[in-house]
N, C-alpha and C positions, 0 to 999 in steps of 0.2 A: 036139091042139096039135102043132106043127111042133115038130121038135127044137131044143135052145136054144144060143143060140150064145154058146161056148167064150170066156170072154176070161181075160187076163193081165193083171196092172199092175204094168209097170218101174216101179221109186219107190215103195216100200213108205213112205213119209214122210204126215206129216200130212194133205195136201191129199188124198191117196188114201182114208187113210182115214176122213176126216172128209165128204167129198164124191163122192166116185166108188164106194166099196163101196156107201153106204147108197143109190146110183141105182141101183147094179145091183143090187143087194138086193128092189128094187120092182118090177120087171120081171119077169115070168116068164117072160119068155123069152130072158134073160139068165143067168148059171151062170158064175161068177167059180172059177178052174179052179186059177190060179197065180200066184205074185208072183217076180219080181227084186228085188232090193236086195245093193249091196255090203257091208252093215250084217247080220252074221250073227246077231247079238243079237236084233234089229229080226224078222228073217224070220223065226226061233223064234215069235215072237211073234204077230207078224199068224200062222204056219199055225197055231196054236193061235185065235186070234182068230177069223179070217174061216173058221177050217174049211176051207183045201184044203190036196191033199195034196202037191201040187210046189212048191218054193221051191227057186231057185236065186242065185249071185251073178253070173252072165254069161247076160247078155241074149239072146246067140248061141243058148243053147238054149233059152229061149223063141220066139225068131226062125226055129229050125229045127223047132218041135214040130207035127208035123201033129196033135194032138189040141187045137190052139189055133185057134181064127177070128179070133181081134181080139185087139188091145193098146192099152192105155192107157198113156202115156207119161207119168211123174208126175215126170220128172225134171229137174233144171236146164236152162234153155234154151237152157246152149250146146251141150248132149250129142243132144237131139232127132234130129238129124238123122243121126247115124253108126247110131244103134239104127232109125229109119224104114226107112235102108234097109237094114237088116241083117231085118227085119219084111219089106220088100216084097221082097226077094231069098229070104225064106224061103217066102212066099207063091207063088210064083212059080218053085219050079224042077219 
């Protein structure tokens, strides 16, 4: 099997983990790596929860982690787009 690609999910909140851990979960070729959330309580929790070992509260280093391939974006829709490109600018240099 090809190696599996590395994802993150800004928004440690409900919808993440109610709908997007339990897809990547099913996948195997998916391997759920990291979370963001500004909710330090929250991130305790999900890395005890989902089992990884980086939890951050700034997206920035998610966005710069070369050990990441993808990001799931679970957060407010007005935020989306400063964290995309802070993802495709990390992607990219």
């Amino acid at each position: 099997m090809a190696s599996q690609v590395r994802i993150a999910i800004i928004g440690a909140g409900a919808v993440a983990d109610y709908h997007h851990v339990p897809g990547i979960r099913l996948d195997p070729r998916a391997l759920l790596v990291a979370a963001c959330d500004p909710n330090e309580q929250l991130l305790a929790k999900r890395k005890s929860d989902w089992s990884i070992s980086k939890v951050t509260k700034d997206y920035h280093e998610i966005a710069g982690d070369p050990a990441i391939d993808a990001v799931i974006i679970c957060t407010p829709n007005d935020t989306h787009f400063p964290i995309t490109m802070a993802a495709w600018r990390g992607a990219n240099m």
